[in-house]
C-alpha positions as MATLAB code, in Angstrom:
seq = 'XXXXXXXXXXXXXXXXXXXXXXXXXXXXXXXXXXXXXXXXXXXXXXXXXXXXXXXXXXXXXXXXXXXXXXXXXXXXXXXXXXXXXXXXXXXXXXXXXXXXXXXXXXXXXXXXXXXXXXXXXXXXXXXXXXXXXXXXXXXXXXXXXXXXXXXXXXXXXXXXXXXXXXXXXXXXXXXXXXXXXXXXXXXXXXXXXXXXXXXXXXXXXXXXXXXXXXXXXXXXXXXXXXXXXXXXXXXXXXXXXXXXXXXXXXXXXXXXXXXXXXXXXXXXXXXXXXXXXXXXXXXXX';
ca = [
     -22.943    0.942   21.114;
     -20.662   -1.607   19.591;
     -16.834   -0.664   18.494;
     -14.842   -1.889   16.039;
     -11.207   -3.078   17.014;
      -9.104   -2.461   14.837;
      -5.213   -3.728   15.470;
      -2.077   -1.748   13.832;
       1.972   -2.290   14.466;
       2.300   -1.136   18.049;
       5.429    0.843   16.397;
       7.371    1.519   13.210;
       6.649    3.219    9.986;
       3.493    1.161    9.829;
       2.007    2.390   12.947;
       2.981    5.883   11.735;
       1.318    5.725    8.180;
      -1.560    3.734    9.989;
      -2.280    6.790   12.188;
      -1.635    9.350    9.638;
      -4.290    7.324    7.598;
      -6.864    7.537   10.426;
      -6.589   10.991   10.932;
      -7.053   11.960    7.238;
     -10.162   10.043    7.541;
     -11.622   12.333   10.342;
     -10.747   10.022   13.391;
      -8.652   11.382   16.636;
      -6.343    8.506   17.430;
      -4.312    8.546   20.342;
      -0.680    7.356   19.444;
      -0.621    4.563   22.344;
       2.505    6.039   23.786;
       2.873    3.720   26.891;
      -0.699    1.917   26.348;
      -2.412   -0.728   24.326;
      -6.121   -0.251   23.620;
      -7.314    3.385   23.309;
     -11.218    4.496   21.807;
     -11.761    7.468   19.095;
     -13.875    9.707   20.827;
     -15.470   10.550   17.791;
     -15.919    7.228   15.648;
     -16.966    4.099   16.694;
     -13.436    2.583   16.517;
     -11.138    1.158   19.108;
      -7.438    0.757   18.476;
      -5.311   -2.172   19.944;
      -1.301   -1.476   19.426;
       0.108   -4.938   18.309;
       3.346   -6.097   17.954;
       3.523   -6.742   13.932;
       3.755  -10.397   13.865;
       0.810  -11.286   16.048;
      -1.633   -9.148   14.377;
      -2.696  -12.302   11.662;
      -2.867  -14.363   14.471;
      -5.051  -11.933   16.980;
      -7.649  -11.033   13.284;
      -8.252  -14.560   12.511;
      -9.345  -15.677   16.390;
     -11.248  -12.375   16.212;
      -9.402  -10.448   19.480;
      -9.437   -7.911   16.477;
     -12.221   -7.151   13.870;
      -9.778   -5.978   11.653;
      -6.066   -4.795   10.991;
      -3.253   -2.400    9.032;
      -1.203   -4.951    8.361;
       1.458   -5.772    5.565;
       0.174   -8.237    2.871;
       3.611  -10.239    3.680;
       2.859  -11.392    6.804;
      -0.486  -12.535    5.717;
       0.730  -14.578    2.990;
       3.577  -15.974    4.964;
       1.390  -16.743    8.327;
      -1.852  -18.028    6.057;
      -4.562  -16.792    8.000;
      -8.075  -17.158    7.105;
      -8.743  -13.163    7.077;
     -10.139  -10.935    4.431;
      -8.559   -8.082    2.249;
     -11.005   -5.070    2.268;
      -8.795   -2.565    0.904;
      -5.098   -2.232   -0.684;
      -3.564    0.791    1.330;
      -0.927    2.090   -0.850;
       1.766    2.808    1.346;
       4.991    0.751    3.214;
       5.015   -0.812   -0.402;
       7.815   -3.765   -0.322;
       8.543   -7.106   -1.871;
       9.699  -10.107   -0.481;
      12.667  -11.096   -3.014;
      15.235  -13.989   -3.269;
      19.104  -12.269   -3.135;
      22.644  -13.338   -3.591;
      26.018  -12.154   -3.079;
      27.066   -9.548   -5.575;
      29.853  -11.798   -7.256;
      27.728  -14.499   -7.658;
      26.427  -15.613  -11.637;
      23.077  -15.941  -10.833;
      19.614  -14.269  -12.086;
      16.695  -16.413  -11.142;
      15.721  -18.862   -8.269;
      17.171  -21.630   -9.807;
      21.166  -21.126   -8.795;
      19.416  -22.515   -5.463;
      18.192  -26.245   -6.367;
      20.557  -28.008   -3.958;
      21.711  -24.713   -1.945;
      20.802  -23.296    1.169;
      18.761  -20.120    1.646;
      18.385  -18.066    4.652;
      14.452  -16.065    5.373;
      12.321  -14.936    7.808;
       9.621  -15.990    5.678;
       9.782  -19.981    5.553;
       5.713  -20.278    4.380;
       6.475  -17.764    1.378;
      10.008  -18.803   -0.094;
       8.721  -22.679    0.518;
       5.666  -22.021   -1.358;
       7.540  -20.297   -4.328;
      10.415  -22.967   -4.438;
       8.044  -25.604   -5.120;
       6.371  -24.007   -7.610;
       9.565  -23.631   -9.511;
      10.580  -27.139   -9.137;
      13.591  -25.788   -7.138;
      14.700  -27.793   -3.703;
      16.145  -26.107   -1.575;
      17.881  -26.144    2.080;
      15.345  -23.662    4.020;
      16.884  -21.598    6.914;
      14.519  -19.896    9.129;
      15.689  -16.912   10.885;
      14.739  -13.909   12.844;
      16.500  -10.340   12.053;
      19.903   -9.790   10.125;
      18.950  -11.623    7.443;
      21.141  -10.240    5.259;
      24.164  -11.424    6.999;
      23.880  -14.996    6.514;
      25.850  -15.397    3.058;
      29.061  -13.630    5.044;
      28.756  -15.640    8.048;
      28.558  -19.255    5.375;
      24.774  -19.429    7.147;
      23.386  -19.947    3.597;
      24.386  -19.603   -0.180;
      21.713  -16.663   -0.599;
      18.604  -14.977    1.245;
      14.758  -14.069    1.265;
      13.508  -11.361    2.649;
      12.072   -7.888    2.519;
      12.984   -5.230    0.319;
      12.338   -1.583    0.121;
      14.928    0.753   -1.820;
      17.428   -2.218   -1.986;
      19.914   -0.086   -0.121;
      20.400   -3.014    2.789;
      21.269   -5.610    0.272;
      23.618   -3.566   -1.253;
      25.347   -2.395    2.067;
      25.718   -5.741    2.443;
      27.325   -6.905   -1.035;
      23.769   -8.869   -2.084;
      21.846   -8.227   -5.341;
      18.560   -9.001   -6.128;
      17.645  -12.092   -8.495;
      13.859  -12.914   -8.291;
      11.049  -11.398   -6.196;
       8.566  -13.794   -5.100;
       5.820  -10.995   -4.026;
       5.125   -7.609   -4.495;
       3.520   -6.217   -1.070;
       2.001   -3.043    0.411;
       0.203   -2.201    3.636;
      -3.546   -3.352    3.453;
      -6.878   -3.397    5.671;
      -7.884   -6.989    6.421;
     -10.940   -8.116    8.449;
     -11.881  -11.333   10.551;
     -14.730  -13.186    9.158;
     -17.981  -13.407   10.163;
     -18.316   -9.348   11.958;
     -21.650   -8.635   13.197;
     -24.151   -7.104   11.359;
     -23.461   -4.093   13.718;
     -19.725   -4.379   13.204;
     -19.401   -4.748    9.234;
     -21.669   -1.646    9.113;
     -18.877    0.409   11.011;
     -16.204   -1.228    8.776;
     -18.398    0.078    5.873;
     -18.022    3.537    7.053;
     -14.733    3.234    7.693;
     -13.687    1.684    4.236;
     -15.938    4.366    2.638;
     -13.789    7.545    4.565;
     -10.400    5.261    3.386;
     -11.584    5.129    0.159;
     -12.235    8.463   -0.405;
      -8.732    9.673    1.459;
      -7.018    7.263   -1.020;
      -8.881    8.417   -4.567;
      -8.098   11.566   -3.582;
      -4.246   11.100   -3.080;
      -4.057    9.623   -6.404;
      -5.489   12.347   -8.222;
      -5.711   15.828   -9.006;
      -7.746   18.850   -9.132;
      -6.968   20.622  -12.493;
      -8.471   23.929  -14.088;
      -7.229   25.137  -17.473;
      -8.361   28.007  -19.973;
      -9.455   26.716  -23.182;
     -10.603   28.763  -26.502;
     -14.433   28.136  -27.070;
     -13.697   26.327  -30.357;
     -11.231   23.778  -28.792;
     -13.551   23.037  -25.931;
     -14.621   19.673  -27.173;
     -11.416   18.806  -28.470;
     -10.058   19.334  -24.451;
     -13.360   17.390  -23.049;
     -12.578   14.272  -24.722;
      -8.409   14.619  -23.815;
      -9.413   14.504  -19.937;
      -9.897   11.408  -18.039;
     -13.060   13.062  -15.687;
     -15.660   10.935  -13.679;
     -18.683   12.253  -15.940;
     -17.861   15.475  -17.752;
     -15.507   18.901  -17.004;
     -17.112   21.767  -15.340;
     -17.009   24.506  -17.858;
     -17.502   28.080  -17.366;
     -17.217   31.405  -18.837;
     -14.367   34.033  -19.034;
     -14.755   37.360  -18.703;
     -12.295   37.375  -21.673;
     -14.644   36.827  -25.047;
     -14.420   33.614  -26.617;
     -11.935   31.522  -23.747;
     -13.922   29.407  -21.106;
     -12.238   27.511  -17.964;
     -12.270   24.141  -17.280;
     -12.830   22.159  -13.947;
     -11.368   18.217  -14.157;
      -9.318   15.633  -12.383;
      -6.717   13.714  -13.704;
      -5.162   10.413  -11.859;
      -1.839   11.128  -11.121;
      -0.164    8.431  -12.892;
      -1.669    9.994  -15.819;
      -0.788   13.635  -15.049;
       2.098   14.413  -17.161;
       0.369   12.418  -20.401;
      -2.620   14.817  -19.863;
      -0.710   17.755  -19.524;
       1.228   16.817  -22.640;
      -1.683   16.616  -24.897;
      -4.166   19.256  -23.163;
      -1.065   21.717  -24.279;
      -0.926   20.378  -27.657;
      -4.734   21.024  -28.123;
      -4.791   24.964  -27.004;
      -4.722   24.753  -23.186;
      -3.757   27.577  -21.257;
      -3.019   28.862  -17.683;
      -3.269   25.153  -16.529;
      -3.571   25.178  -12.626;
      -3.132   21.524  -10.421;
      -4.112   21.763   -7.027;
      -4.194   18.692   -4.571;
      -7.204   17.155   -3.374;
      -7.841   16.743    0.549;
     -10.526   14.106   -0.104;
     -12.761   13.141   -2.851;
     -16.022   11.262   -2.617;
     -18.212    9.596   -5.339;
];
């Protein structure tokens, strides 16, 4: 039987999310301590540990059927590979900074100036579209040092919490793209192959709709239950059953968590009571 290879960072908090992803999807994985290629013995899967910035290039000549990757290095290398699925985690953006003292707020303190990345493709691409010119550094690592060292007026590069550029007297003025970790895929799979990445995007799926949302029951009086029904956000309609209390039923929902605390809000405001949240392992639709 065919496997699909899928490619993730060899190490680093990608390969560790990458993993953790995996195995909330029902896969044993193998952490590749000391190896490069191992197989899921109980999904049609095979994983080859990568070094980050060769994964783009291994996807698009198809060594790899698809990748865990960070949207970043696909934009900056320009492969012709596919986004299946945004992941949600090792969020970043790749942003333009200067040195704290500086009076600047956008990218246009750098027409004429010289700017220091490890992402040439991306900060080139932005420049010109706007209008700025700019003196393009390209290197690897340490970044962030290159305004101290009079390498370059100001930087591109990664950010996470912003706690590197401010160790190192930078501030942020313009981010040219927002980035997370996604699941890309070489073109043209096999019939036989995209049918495994279908599973596999269908268990990711559900492992991600279920980490954005939550399983809530509440007690609601009889004559508010409609008023409740239409306050939750639920994929067809509440569960709704019985007390043993006269006159008070309970209520079964989910609410997305970035709407949790609006919910709650309001469900309180219309006569909710004993509201209980409880995570969700996985949730399929």
């Amino acid at each position: 039987m065919s496997k699909l290879k899928i490619a993730i960072q060899k190490s680093g908090r990608l390969n560790s999310d990458s993993l953790k992803l995996l195995e909330s999807c029902g896969i044993k994985v193998e952490n590749g301590e000391g190896r490069l290629k191992v197989s899921a013995p109980n999904f049609p899967l095979e994983i080859l540990y990568l070094r980050n910035s060769d994964i783009p290039q291994y996807l698009e000549d198809g060594v790899a059927d698809v990748a865990i990757v960070g949207e970043n290095l696909l934009v900056e290398q320009e492969k012709q590979v596919d986004v299946v699925s945004r992941l949600g985690f090792s969020r970043c953006r790749v942003s333009l900074a200067v040195p704290k003292e500086v009076d600047a707020t956008d990218a246009s303190y750098f027409e004429g100036r010289k700017v220091a990345t490890s992402y040439p493709n991306t900060l080139q691409n932005y420049l010109q579209s706007q209008g700025v010119n700019a003196e393009i550094h390209t290197i690897s690592g340490s970044v962030e040092i290159a305004p101290n060292i009079g390498l370059a007026d100001g930087i591109c590069d990664i950010v996470s919490t912003g706690s590197t550029l401010f160790s190192n007297g930078l501030k942020e003025v313009g981010v040219i793209l927002k980035s997370e970790a996604v699941l890309a895929s070489a073109r043209n799979l096999s019939p036989e192959k995209q049918s495994i990445l279908n599973q596999l995007t269908f268990r990711i799926e559900s492992v991600l709709r279920a980490r954005n949302s939550k399983y809530i029951l509440l007690n609601v009086p009889n004559e508010r239950i409609d008023e409740v029904t239409k306050i939750l956000p639920v994929l067809k309609s509440p569960t709704v059953l019985p007390l043993a209390e006269p006159g008070w039923s309970s209520l079964h929902s989910v609410i997305e968590e970035e709407r949790f605390w609006n919910v709650i809000d309001e469900l309180k405001s219309a006569g909710a009571e004993g509201i209980l949240v409880v995570p969700i392992d996985k949730m399929v639709v």
